[in-house]
VEXVO-780873 format. One record per atom (N, C-alpha, C, O): residue number from 1; residue in three letters; y, z, x. Coordinates in Angstrom, 3 decimals. Example, Ala and Ser with C-alpha at 12.3 -4.5 7.8 and 13.67 -1.06 7.14 Angstrom:
2
[1, 'ALA', [-5.690, 7.800, 13.190]]
[1, 'ALA', [-4.500, 7.800, 12.300]]
[1, 'ALA', [-3.300, 7.800, 13.200]]
[1, 'ALA', [-3.319, 8.465, 14.236]]
[2, 'SER', [-2.250, 7.080, 12.850]]
[2, 'SER', [-1.060, 7.140, 13.670]]
[2, 'SER', [0.030, 7.870, 12.900]]
[2, 'SER', [1.138, 8.039, 13.409]]
! end
This chain:
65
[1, 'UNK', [-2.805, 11.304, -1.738]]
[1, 'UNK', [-3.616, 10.277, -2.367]]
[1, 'UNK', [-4.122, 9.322, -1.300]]
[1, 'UNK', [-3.318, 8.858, -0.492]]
[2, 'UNK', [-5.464, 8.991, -1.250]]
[2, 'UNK', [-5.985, 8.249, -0.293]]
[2, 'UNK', [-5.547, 6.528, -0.872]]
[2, 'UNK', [-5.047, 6.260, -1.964]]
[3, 'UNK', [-5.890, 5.616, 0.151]]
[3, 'UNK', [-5.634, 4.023, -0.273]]
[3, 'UNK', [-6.549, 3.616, 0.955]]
[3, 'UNK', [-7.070, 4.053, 1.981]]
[4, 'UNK', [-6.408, 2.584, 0.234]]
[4, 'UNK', [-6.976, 1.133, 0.945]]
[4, 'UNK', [-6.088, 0.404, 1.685]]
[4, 'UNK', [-6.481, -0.581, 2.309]]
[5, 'UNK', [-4.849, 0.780, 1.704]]
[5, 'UNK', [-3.561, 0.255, 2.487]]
[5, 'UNK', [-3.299, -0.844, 3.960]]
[5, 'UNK', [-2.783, -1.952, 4.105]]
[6, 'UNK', [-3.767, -0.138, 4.616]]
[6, 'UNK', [-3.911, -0.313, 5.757]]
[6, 'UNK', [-5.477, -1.667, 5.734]]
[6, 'UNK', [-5.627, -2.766, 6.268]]
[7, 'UNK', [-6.151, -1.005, 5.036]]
[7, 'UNK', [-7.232, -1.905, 5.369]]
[7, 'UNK', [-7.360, -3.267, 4.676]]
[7, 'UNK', [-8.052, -4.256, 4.916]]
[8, 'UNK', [-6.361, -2.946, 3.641]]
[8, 'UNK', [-6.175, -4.542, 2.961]]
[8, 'UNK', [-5.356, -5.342, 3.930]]
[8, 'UNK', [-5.816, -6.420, 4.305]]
[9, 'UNK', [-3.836, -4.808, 4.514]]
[9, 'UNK', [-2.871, -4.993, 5.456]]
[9, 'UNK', [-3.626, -5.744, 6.673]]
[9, 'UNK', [-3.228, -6.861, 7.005]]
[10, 'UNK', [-4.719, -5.132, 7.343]]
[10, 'UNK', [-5.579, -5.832, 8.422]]
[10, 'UNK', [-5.865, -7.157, 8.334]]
[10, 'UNK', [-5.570, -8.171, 8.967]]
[11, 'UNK', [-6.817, -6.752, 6.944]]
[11, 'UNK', [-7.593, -7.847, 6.357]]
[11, 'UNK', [-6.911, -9.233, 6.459]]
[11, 'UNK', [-7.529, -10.234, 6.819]]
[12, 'UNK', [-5.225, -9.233, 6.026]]
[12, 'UNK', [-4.946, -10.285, 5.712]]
[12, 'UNK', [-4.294, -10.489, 7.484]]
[12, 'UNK', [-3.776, -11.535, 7.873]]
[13, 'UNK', [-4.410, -9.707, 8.028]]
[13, 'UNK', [-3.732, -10.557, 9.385]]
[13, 'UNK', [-2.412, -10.011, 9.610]]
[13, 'UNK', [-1.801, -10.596, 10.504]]
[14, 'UNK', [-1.701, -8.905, 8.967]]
[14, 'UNK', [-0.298, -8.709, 8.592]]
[14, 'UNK', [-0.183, -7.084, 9.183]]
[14, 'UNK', [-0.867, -6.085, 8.961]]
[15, 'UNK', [0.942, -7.316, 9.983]]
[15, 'UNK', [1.689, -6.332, 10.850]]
[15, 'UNK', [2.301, -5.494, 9.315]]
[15, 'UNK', [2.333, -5.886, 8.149]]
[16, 'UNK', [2.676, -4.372, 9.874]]
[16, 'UNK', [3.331, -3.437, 8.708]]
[16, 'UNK', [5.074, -3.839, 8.471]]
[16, 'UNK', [5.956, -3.734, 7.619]]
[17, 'UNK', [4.908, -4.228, 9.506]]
[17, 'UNK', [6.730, -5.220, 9.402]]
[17, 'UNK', [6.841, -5.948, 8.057]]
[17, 'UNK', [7.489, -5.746, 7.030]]
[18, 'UNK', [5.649, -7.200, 8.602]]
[18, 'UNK', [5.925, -7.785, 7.704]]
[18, 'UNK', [5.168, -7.328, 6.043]]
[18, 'UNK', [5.427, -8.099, 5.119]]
[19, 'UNK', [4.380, -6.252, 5.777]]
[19, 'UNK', [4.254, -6.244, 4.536]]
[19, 'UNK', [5.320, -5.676, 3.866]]
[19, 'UNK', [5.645, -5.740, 2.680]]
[20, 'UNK', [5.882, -5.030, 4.947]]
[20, 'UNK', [7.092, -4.399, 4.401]]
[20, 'UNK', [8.084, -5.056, 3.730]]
[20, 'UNK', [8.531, -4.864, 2.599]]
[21, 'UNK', [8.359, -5.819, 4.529]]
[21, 'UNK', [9.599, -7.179, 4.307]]
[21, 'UNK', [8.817, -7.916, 2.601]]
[21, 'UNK', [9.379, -7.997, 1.509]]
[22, 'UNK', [7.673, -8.257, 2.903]]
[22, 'UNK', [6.836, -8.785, 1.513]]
[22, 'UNK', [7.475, -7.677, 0.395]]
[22, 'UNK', [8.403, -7.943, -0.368]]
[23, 'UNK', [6.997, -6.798, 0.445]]
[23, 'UNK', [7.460, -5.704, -0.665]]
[23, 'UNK', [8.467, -4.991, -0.844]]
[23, 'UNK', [8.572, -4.081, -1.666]]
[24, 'UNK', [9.513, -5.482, 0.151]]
[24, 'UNK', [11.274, -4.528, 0.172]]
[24, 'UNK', [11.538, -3.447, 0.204]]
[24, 'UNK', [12.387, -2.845, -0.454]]
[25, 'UNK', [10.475, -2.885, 1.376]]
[25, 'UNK', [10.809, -1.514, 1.319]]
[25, 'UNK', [10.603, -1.620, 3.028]]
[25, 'UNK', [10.095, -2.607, 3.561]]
[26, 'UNK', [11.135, -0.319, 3.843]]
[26, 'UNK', [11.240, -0.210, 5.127]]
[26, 'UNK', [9.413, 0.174, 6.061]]
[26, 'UNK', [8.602, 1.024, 5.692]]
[27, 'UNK', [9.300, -0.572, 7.006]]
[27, 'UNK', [8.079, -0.384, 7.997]]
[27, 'UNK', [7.934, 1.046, 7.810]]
[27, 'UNK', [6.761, 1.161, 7.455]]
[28, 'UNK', [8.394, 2.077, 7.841]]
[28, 'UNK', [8.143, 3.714, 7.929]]
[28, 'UNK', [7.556, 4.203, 6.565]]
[28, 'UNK', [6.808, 5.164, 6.381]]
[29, 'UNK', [8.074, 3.308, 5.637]]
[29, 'UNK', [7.172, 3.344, 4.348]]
[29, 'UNK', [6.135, 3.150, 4.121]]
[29, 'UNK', [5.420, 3.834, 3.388]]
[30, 'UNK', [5.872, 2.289, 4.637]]
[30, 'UNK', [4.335, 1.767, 4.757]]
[30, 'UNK', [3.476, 2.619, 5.833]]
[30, 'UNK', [2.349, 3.092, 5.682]]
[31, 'UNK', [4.058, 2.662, 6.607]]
[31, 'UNK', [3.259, 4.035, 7.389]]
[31, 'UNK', [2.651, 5.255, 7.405]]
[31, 'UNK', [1.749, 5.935, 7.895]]
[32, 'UNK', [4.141, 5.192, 6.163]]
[32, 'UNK', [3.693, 6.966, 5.520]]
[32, 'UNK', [2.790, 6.878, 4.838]]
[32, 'UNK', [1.816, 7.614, 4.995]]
[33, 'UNK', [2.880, 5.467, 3.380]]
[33, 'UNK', [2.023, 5.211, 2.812]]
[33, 'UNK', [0.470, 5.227, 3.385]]
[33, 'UNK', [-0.402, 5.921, 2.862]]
[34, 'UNK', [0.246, 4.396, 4.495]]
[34, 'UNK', [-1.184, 4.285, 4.809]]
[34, 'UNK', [-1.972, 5.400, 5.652]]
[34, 'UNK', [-3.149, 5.358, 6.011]]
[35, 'UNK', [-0.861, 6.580, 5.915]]
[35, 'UNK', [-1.371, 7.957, 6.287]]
[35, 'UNK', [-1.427, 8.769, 5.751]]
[35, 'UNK', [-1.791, 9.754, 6.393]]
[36, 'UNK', [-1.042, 9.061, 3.797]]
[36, 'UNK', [-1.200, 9.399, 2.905]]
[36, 'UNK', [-0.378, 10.465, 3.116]]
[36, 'UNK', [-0.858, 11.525, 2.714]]
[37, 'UNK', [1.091, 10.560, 3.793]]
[37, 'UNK', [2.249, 11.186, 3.500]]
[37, 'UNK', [2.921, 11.154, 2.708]]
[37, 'UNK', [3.737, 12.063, 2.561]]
[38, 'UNK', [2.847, 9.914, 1.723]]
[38, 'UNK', [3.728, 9.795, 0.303]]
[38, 'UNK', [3.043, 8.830, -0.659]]
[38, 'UNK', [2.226, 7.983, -0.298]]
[39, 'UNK', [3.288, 8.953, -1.427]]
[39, 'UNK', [2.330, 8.220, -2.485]]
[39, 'UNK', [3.896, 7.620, -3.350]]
[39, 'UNK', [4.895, 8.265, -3.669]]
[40, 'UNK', [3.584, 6.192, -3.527]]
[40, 'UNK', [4.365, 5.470, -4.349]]
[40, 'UNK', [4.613, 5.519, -5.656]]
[40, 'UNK', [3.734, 5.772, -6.480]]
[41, 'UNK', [6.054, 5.236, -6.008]]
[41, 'UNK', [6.291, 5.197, -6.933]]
[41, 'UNK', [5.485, 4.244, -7.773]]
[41, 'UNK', [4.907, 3.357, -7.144]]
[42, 'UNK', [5.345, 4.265, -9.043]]
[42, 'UNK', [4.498, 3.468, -10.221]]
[42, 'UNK', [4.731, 1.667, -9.996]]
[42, 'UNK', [4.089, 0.618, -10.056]]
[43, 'UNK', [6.414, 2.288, -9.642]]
[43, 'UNK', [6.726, 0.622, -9.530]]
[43, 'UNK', [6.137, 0.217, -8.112]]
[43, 'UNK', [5.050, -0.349, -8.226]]
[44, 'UNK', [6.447, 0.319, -7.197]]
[44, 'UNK', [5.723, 0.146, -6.006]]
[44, 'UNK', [3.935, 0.211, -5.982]]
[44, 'UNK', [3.608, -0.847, -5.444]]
[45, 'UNK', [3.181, 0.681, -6.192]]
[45, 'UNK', [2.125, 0.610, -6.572]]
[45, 'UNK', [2.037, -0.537, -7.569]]
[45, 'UNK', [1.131, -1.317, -7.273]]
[46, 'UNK', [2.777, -0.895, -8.762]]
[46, 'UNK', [1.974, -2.536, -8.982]]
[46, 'UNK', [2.958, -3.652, -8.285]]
[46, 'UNK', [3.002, -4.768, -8.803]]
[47, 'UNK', [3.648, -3.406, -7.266]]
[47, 'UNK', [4.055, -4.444, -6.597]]
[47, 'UNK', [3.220, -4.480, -5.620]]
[47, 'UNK', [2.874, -5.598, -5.239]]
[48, 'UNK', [2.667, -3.291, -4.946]]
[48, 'UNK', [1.154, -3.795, -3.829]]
[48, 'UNK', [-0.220, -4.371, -3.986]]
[48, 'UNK', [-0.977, -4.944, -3.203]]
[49, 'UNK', [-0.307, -4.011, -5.347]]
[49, 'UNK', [-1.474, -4.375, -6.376]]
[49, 'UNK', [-0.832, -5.674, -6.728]]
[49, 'UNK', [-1.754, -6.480, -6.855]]
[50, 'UNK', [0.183, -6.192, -6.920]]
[50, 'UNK', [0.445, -7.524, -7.621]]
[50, 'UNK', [0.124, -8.269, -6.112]]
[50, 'UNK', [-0.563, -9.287, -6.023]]
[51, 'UNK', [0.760, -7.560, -4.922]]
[51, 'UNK', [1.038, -8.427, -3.378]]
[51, 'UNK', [-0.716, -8.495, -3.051]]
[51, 'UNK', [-0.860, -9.484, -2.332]]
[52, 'UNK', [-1.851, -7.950, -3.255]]
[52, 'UNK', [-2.806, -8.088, -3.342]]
[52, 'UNK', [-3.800, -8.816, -3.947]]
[52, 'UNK', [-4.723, -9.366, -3.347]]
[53, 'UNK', [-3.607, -8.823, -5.195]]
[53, 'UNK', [-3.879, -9.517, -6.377]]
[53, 'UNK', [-5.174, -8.385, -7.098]]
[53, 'UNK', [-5.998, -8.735, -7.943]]
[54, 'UNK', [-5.071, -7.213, -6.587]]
[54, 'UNK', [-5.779, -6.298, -7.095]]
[54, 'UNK', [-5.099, -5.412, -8.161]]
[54, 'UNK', [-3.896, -5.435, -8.420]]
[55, 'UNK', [-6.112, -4.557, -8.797]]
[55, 'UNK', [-5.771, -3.268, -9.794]]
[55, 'UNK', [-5.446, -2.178, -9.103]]
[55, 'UNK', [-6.068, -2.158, -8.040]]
[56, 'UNK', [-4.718, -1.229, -9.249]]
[56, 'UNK', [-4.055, -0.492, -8.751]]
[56, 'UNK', [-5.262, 0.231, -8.161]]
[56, 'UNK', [-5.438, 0.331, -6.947]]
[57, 'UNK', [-6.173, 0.784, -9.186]]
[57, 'UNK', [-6.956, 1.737, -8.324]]
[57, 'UNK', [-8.211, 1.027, -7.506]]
[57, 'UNK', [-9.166, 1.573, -6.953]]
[58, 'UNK', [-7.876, -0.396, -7.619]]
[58, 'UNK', [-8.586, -0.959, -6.129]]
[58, 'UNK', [-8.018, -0.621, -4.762]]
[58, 'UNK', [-8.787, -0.766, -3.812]]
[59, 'UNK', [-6.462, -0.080, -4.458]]
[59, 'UNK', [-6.032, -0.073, -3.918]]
[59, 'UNK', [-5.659, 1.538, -3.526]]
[59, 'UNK', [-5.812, 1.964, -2.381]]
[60, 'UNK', [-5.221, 2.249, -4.482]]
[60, 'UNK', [-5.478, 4.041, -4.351]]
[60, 'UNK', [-6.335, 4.497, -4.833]]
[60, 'UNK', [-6.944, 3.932, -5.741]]
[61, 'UNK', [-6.665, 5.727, -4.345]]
[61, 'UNK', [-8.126, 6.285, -4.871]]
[61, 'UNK', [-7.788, 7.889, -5.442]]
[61, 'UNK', [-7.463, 8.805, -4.687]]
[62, 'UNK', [-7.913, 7.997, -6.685]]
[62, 'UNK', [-7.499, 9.332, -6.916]]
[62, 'UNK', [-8.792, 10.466, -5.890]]
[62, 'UNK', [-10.010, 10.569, -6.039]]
[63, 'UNK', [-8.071, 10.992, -5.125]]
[63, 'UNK', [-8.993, 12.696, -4.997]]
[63, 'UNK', [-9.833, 13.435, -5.721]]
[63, 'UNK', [-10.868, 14.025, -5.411]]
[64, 'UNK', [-9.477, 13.368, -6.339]]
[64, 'UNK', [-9.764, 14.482, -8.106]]
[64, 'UNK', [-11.279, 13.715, -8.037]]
[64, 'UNK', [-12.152, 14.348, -7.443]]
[65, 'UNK', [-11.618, 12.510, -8.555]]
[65, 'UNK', [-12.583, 12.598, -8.588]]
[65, 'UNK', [-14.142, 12.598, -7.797]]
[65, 'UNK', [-15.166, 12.794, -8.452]]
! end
């Protein structure tokens, strides 16, 4: 699944450390995440969307379509 991850992460000025630490999950997560090695759980996805203040699929982009 593709995202916007990384490019929201820039945007705000924020190392992957610390979004990590923001959202309680480990720096390698977020890595994987923004190289589209793993795709988040439901809950994690509206905690990045909540840490954003976006809708989920502002933030992942289904393939499919």
């Amino acid at each position: 699944m593709k995202n916007r991850l990384e490019e929201l992460r820039k945007a705000r000025g924020l190392r992957q450390e610390e979004l990590a630490e923001a959202l309680e999950v480990s720096r390698q997560t977020i890595g994987s995440l923004e190289n589209g090695r793993y795709n988040p759980s439901i809950l994690l996805a509206f905690k990045i969307a909540k840490f954003f203040g976006l809708a989920i699929e502002e933030i992942f982009i289904d393939e499919e379509e």
